[in-house]
N, C-alpha and C positions, 0 to 999 in steps of 0.2 A: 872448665867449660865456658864461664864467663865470659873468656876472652874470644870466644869464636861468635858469642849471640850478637852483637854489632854487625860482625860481617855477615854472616847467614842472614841479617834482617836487609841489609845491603843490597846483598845478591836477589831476596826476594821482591825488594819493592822495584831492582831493574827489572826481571822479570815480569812484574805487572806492568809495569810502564810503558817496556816494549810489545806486550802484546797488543793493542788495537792498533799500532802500527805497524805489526806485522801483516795484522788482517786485511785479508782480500777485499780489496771494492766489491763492494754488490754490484751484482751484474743490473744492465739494464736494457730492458725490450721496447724496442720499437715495432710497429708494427705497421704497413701499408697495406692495404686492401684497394684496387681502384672503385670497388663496388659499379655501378650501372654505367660507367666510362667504357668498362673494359667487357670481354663476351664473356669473362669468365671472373667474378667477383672471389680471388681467390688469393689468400691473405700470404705474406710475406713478413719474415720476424728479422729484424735487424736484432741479435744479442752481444750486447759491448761489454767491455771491461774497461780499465781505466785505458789500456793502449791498443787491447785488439778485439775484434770482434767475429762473428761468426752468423752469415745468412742463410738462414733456412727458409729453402723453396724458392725458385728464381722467376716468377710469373709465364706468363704466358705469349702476350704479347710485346714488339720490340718498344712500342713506346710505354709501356708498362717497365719492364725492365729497364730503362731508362731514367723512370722516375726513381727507380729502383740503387743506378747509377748514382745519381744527384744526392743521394738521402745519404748512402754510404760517403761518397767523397765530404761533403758537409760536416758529414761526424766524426774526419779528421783521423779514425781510427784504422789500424793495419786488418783488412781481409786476410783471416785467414784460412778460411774454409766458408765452400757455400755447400751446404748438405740439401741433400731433396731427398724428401719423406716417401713421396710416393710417385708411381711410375704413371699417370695419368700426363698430357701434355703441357696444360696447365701448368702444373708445378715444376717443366723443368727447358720448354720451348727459349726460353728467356738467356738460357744459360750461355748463347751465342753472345748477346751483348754484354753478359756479365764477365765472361773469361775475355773478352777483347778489352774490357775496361780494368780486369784484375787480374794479368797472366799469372800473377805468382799465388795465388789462391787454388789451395784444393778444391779439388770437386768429388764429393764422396756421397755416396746410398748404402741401405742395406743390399745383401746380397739377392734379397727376393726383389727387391725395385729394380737393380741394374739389369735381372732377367727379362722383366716385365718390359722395362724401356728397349733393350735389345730386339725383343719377340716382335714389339710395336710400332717402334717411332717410325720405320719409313712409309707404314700402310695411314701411319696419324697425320703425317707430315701431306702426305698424298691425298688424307681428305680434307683438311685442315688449312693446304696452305693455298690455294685457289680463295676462301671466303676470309682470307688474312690479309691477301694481297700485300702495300710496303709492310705490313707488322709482321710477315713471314721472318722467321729464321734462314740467316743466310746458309746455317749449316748445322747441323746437330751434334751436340757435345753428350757421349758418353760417361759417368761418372765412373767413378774409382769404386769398386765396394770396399766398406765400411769395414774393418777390421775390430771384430770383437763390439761391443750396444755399447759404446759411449762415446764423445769426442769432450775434450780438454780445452777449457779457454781459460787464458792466468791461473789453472791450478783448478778451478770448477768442473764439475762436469756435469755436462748434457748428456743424459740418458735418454738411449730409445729403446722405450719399453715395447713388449711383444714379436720379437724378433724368433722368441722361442715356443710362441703359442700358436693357435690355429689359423692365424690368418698373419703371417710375417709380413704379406706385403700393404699391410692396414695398419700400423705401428703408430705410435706417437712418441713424442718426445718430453723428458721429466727432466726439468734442472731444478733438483731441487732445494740447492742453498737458499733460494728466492721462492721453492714454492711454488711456480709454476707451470703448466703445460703447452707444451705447443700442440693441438689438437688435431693439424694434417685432415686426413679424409675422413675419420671415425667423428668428429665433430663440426655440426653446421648449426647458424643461430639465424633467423627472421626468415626464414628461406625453402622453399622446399627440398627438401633431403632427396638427394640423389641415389635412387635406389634400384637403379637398371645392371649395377656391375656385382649385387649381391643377389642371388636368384631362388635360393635355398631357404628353408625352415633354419637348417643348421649354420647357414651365415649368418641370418641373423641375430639366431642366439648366441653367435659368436661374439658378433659387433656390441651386443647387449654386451656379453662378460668386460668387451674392453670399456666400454663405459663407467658399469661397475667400478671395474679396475683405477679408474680415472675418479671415481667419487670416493673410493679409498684412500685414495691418497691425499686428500682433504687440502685440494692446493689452493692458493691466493686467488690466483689469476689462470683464466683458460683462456687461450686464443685460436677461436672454431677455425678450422683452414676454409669455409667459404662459408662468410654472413653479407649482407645486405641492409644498408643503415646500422643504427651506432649499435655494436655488441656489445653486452654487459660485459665478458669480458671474465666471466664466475662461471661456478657451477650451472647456473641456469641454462647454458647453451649444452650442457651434458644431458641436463633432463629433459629439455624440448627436443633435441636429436633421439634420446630413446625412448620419449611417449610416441615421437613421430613412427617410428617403428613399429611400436606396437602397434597404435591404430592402423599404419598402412596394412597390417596382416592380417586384424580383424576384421579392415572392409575389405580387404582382398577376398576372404576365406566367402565372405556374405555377396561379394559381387558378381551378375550374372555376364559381364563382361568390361570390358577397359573403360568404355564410358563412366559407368556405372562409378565404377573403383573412383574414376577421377571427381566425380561431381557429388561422392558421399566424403572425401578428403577434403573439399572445398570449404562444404558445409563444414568440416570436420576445423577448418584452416580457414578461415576469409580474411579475402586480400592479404593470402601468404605470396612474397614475391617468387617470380621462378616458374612459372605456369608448365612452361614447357618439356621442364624436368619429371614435374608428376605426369603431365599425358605420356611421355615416351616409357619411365619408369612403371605404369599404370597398364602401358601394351605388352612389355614385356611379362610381367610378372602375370598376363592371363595370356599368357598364349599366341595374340594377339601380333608379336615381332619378335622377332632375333637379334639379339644382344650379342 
């Protein structure tokens, strides 16, 4: 047996040797937001590896998605999928410049986003693209749905969680060799929380559970899909999105109508940016307009 302990100690220390050069690059996030540039401050993740990468969410406007352009070519690495989280215009108007600049890049959502974009885009495009004028979309790009809650970059995967829960088309995304969230519409940070497209008691204890779900998973880094000046970037934009919540419900429940609601949130929020999202969010949720 002697004679084999030399090689068995051989064979083992290749094996150490070779393993942190087997290992995968840690991914890395970039993130654009054009924040008050753009009408729609609404975040974009550049995720790389050592030769390819993966964009999620493609902005909104054409010179947004341009900058959008620039960032990618810069970082030198192969596109190979742009995913869009959710079906609001914002996160996917963009995808005109982006597929003219990366024809060989997939374009993939879940299958509840691709319905939402389907049911919407030409009534969004029709109100949308008259107050867009040259940042219009010369045409609208359809995604691929999303085969099974994950895509693959070098071997990693990006998980989009919620696909099987009560609100599929409110998802986020978990990559979590690194730990982090891509937060999409369930998380906003310095901002008023858009809360005109959840209307119900039960959405919101919905969007509650996904937050939850998001403090569970105890990750590094969060990246809110729409903040305003510099986001932490942490857990804290999870917990100011679902204190916002709450408080919008309990002055809702207390407000004698839309005004009311809006200027107890203010108090509630001073010099939160975004004014305009709590008055319209603020009519609908008392009656007040149609959503």
């Amino acid at each position: 047996m002697s004679l084999f302990t030399p090689l068995r100690g051989l064979l083992l220390a290749c094996v150490t040797l070779a393993g942190p050069a087997l290992a995968a690059e840690p991914l890395k996030l970039e993130v654009y937001n054009p924040g008050h540039e753009a009408i729609f401050p609404v975040s974009s993740v550049i995720v790389s590896g050592e030769h390819d990468a993966v964009l999620v969410d493609a902005q909104f406007g054409k010179a947004q998605a341009q900058q959008l352009v620039q960032r990618l070519r810069a970082g030198g690495k192969h596109l190979t999928t742009i995913y869009i989280s959710h079906g609001d215009p914002d996160y996917y108007f963009g995808l005109d410049t982006l597929t003219n600049a990366f024809p060989d890049a997939k374009v993939l959502a879940s299958a509840a986003t691709v319905a939402h974009i389907r049911q919407t885009m030409d009534a969004k495009l029709a109100y949308w693209g008259p107050q867009m004028g040259a940042d219009k979309p010369a045409r609208l790009v359809l995604p691929q749905v999303l085969e099974g809650n994950r895509l693959t970059l070098e071997g990693q995967a990006l998980e989009v969680v919620g696909l099987d829960g009560p609100q599929p088309d409110r998802s986020f995304v978990w990559i979590p060799s690194i730990k982090a969230v891509v937060g999409g519409v369930v998380v906003s940070e310095h901002i008023h929380v858009w809360m005109a497209d959840t209307q119900t008691a039960q959405s919101h204890a919905d969007w509650l559970g996904t937050l939850a779900h998001i403090e569970a998973l105890a990750p590094r880094t969060v990246i809110p899909g729409h903040y305003l000046g510099d986001s932490s970037r942490s857990l804290e934009a999870v917990r100011f999105t679902a204190n916002y919540i709450r408080d919008f419900d309990a002055q809702a429940a207390k407000a004698k109508d839309a005004g009311a609601l809006i200027e107890a949130m203010k108090q509630r929020y001073p010099g939160l940016a975004d004014e305009s999202s709590l008055e319209l969010g603020a009519k609908v949720a008392k009656g007040e307009m149609k959503w």
